[in-house]
C-alpha positions in Angstrom: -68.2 283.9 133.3 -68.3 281.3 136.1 -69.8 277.6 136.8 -69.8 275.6 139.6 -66.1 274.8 138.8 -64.7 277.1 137.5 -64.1 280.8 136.4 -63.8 281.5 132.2 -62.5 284.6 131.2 -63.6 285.8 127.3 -60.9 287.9 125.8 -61.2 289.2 121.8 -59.4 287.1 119.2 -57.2 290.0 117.3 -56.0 289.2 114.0 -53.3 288.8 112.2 -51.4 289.4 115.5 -48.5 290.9 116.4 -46.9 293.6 114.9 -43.9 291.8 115.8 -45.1 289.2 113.1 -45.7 292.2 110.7 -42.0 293.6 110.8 -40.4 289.9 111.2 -43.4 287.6 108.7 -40.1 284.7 108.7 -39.0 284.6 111.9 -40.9 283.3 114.7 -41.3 285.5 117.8 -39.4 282.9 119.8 -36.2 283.2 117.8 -35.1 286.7 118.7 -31.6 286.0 118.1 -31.8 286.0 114.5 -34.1 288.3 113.9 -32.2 291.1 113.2 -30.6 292.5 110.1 -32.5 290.3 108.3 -36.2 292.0 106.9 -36.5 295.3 105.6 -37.7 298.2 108.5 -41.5 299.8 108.1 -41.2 303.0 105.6 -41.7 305.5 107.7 -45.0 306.7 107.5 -46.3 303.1 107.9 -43.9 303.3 111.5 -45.1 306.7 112.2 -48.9 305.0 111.9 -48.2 302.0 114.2 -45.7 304.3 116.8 -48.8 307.3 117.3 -51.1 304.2 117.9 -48.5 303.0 120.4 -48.7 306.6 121.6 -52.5 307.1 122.4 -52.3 303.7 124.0 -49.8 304.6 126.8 -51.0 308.2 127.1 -54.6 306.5 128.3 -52.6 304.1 131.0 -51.0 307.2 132.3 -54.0 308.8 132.7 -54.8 306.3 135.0 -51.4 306.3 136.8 -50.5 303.2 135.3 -46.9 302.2 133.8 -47.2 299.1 131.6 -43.4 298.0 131.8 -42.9 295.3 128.9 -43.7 297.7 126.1 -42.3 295.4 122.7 -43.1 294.6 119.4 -44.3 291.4 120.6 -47.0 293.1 122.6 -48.8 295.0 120.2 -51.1 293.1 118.7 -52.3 294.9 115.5 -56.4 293.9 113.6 -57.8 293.2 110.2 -58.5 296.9 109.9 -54.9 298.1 111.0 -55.6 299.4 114.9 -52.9 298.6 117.6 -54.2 296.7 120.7 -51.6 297.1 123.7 -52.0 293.4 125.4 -49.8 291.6 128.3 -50.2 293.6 131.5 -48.0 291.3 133.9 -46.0 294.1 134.6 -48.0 296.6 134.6 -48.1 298.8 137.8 -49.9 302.0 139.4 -47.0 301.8 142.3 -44.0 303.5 142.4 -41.8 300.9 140.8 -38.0 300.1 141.3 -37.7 296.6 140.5 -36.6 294.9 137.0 -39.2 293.3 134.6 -40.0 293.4 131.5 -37.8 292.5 128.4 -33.6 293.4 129.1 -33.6 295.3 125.5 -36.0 297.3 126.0 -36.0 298.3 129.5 -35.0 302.1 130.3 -31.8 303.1 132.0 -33.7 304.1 135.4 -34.8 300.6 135.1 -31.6 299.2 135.4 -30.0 301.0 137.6 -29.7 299.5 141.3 -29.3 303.6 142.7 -32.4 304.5 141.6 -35.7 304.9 144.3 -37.9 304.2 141.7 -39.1 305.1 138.3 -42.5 306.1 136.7 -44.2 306.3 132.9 -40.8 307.3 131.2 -39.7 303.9 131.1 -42.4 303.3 128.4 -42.1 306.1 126.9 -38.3 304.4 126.4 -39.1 301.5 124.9 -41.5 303.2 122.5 -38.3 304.6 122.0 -36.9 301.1 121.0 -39.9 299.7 118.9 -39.8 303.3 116.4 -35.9 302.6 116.1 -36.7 298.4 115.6 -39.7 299.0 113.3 -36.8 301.3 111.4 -34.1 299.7 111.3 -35.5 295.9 111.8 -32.9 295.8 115.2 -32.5 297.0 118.1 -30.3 299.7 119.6 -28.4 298.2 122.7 -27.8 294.7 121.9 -25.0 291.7 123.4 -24.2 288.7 124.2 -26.0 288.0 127.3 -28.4 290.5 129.5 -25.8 291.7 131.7 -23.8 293.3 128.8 -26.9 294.6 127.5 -28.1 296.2 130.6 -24.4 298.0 130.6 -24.8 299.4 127.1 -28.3 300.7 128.3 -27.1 302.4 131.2 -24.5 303.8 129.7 -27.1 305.6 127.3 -24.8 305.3 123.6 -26.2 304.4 120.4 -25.6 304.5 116.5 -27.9 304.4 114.0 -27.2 302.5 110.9 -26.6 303.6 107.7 -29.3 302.2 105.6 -31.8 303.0 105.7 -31.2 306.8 105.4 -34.1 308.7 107.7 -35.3 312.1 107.5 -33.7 314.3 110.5 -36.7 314.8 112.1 -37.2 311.0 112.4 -33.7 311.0 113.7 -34.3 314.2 116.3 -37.6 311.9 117.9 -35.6 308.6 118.3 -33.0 310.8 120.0 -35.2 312.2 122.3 -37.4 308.7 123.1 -33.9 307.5 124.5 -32.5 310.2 126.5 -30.5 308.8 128.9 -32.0 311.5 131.7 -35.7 310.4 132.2 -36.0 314.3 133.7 -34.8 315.3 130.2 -36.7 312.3 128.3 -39.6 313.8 125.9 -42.9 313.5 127.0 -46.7 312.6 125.6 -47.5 315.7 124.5 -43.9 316.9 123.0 -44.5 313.6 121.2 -47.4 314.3 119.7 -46.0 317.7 118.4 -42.8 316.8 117.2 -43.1 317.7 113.5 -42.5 314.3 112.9 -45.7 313.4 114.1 -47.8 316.1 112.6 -50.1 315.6 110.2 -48.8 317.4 107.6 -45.1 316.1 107.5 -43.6 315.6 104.1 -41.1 312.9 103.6 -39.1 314.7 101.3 -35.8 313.4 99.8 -32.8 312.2 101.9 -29.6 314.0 101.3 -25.8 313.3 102.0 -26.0 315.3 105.4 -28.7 313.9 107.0 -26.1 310.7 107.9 -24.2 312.6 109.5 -24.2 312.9 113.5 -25.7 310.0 113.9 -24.2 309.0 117.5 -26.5 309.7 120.8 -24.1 311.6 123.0 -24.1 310.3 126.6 -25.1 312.8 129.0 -23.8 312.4 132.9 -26.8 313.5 135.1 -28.3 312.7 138.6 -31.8 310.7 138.5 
């Protein structure tokens, strides 16, 4: 809409908001530093809901050879009836991108590092990586003291996951292959969708004593 003065742009009021706000309901969005390790993670199949939402949503920007580049938490606004809407495109491109932007901890190792020509969708498909672990575990994977030690835990590509709350190995397998260090090697849209965590049909059986175990991301040394 326009007058003589000026231009008005009419965009849908979604509420209640951000899923950040969901996962976090006592900490505001602005205080990221404390937000972590202090609410209980989604239960997995209300993460699984929110994440394949997150899913469909990127996998219709690719289509149109676009690469959103602040995918968080923060941006995903969620509606009375419990549907995702992906919001803030400032970063979003249909270039082939090789600049920084976005938000440090949950930018993708390609992203960050200064060798690389450019990058393209797998950077998202990354940080979905980061907001399935966060709505988990209720923090994030690479974190530090400022963004410069962050950015070196990220392209260094090593991670642990926490102990509680125990996840079913399939879970742990998807997170695992979200944040591949190798975007080559990095899981795509489709693989996603057929994990056999995402299917339909997956039953969240009862954790045992071995699914802890090997719950370090090996680093793998490879050439973007």
């Amino acid at each position: 809409m326009e007058d003589m003065n000026y231009y008005y742009l009419l965009m849908e009021f979604v509420t209640p908001g951000e899923l950040y706000d969901l996962l976090y309901p006592n900490i505001s969005s602005d205080d990221t530093e404390s937000s972590e390790d202090t609410e209980e993670g989604f239960p997995e199949p209300e993460a699984k809901n929110y994440f394949l939402q997150m899913v469909q949503a990127l996998k219709c920007l690719r289509e149109y050879g676009i690469i959103h580049r602040d995918i968080k938490l923060q941006n995903m606004l969620l509606n009375e009836n419990g549907i995702l809407k992906l919001c803030d495109f400032g970063c979003a491109t249909d270039k082939k991108p090789k600049n920084i932007v976005g938000t440090t901890k949950y930018t993708s190792p390609e992203m960050n590092d200064y060798n690389v020509e450019y990058y393209n969708y797998k950077t998202d498909i990354w940080s979905l990586g980061i907001c399935l672990f966060e709505m988990i575990y209720t923090e994030k994977p690479f974190n530090g003291k400022n963004d410069k030690v962050i950015e070196k835990k990220i392209l260094k590509g090593r991670f642990t996951f926490p102990e509680k709350p125990t996840i079913s190995p399939e879970l742990k397998d998807l997170i695992k292959k979200l944040l591949t260090r190798n975007p080559r090697m990095r899981i795509g849209y489709q693989d996603i969708e057929n994990h056999p965590w995402c299917r339909p049909n997956f039953s969240y059986y009862p954790k045992t004593q071995e699914n802890t175990q090997e719950n370090t991301q090996e680093n793998t040394q490879f050439e973007y």
